[in-house]
N, C-alpha and C positions, 0 to 999 in steps of 0.2 A: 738536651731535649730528646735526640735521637735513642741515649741511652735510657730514661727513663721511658720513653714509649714501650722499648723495648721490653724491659724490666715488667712494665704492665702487661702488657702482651701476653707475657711468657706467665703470668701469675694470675690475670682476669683472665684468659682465652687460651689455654693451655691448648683446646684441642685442634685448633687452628692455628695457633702459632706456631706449638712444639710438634704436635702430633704431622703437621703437612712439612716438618721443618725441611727445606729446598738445598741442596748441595752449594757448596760456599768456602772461602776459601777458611782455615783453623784460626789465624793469627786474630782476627777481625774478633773472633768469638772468645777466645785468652784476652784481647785489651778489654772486650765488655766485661767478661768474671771478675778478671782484674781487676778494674774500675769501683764494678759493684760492692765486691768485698770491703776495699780500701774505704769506701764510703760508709758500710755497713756497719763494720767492726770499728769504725773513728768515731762514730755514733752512739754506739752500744761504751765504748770503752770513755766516752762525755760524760755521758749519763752514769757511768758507773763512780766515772774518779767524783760529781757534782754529789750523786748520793753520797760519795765516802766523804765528801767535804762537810754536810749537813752531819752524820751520823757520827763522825771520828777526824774531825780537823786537823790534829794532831796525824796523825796518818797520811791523811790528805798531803799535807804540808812537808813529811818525809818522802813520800815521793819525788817530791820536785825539787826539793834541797840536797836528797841523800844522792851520791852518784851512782850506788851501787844498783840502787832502783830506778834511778835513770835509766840506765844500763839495760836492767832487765827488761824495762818497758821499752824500749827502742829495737830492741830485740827480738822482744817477743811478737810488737807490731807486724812483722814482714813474717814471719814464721806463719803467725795463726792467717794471715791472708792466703798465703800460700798455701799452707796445708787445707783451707777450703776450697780454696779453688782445683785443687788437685783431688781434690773427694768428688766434689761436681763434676768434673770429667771422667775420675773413675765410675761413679755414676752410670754415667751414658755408656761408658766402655763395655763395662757389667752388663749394661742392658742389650745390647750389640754383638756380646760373645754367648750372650743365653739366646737373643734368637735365633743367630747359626744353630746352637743347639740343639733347637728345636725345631730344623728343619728349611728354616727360612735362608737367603742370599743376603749375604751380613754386605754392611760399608763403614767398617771403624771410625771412616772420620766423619760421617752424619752421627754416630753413636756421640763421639767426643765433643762435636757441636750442640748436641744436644742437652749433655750433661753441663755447658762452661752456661750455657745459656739459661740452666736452671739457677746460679747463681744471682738472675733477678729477684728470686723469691726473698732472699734475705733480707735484698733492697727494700723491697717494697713493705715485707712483713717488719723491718726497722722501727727505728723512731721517726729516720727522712719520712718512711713510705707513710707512716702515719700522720706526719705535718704536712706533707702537699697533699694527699689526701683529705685532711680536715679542712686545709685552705681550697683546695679544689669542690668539696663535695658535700663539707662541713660533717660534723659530728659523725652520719650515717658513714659518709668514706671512710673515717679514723677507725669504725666499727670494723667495716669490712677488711681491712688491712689485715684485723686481726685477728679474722674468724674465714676468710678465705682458705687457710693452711689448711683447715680439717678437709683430706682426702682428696689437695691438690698432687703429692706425689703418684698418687693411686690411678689419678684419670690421666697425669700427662704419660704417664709411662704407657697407658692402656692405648691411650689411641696415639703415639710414637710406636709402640708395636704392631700397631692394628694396619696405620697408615702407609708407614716406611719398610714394613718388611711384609705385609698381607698376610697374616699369621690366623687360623681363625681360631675358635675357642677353646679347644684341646690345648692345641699348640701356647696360645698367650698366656694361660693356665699355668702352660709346665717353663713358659720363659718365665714370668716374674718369680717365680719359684726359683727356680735357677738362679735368678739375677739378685734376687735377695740374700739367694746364700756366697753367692760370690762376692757380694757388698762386703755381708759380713765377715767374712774369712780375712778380706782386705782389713776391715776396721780392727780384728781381731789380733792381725798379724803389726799392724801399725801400735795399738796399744802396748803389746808386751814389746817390741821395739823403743818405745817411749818408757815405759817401767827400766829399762834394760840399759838405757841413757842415764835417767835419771840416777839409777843405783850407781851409774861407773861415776858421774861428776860428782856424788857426792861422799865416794870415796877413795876419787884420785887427788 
């Protein structure tokens, strides 16, 4: 219950929740990401094996018989959790080494909290967030699950910057700037890393 409060929180009241986000210990913030992901991605990955079962039975049905795809999928599981969760803190980190940038008194582990805590969004934006929302709210909720996203990154970062570091317009201007390309340098450096994986197991 606590975690989903939370998860909502952090995705209906971004700027209240995330934006005033109050100093705390990290771990608390790693089992909520955690948490969320493992729910998020068990969800997404239901629904995917259920469509593969309607569309390609046959398929469907080598998954769970084949070991070799067992394998993969067992694998893969804790991978893709983790590498979300680790983008959601990078996230925040990003956001945290752009404000120093621009001037402002940084605190890495508000940054890092803030980013593990964005990790609600997925919850919610889910298939879960859309069932207890349609059971909690009916129809209208399941809507909003899934139209909240448009330009929730945008505001939580804005007033997380505005709130936690006192940056005024100039300044916030030239963090999220900063912090976008720091993101991406990160995602950049991660993908040819993963290309670079890929090419060596499939020709060791």
């Amino acid at each position: 219950t606590r975690m989903w409060s939370t998860a909502r929180l952090a995705t209906f009241e971004p700027e209240t929740f995330l934006g005033k986000l109050p100093d705390g210990p990290i771990h608390l913030a790693i089992r909520f990401a955690v948490l969320s992901e493992t729910l998020a991605v068990g969800a997404l990955s239901l629904c995917g094996v259920a469509l593969l079962a309607v569309a390609y039975p046959t398929g469907a049905k080598a998954l769970f018989l084949d070991a070799t795809y067992r394998r993969l999928g067992l694998g893969a599981f804790p991978a893709v959790v983790a590498l979300l969760v680790f983008l959601h803190g990078a996230y925040g980190v990003c956001l945290d080494v752009a404000a120093r940038a621009s001037g402002a008194e940084g605190n890495s582990s508000r940054g890092v909290r803030f980013g593990l805590y964005t990790a609600g969004w997925d919850l919610v934006h889910g298939p879960i967030g859309a069932i207890v929302l349609a059971i909690r709210e009916g129809a209208k909720g399941a809507l909003r699950a899934a139209t909240i996203g448009v330009g929730l990154p945008t505001r939580a970062s804005v007033a997380f910057l505005e709130s936690s570091y006192g940056l005024d317009s100039s300044q916030l201007t030239k963090a999220r700037r900063l912090a976008t390309l720091f993101l991406s340098a990160l995602l950049l450096t991660l993908s040819v890393l993963l290309c670079v994986g890929l090419v060596w197991l499939a020709f060791s």
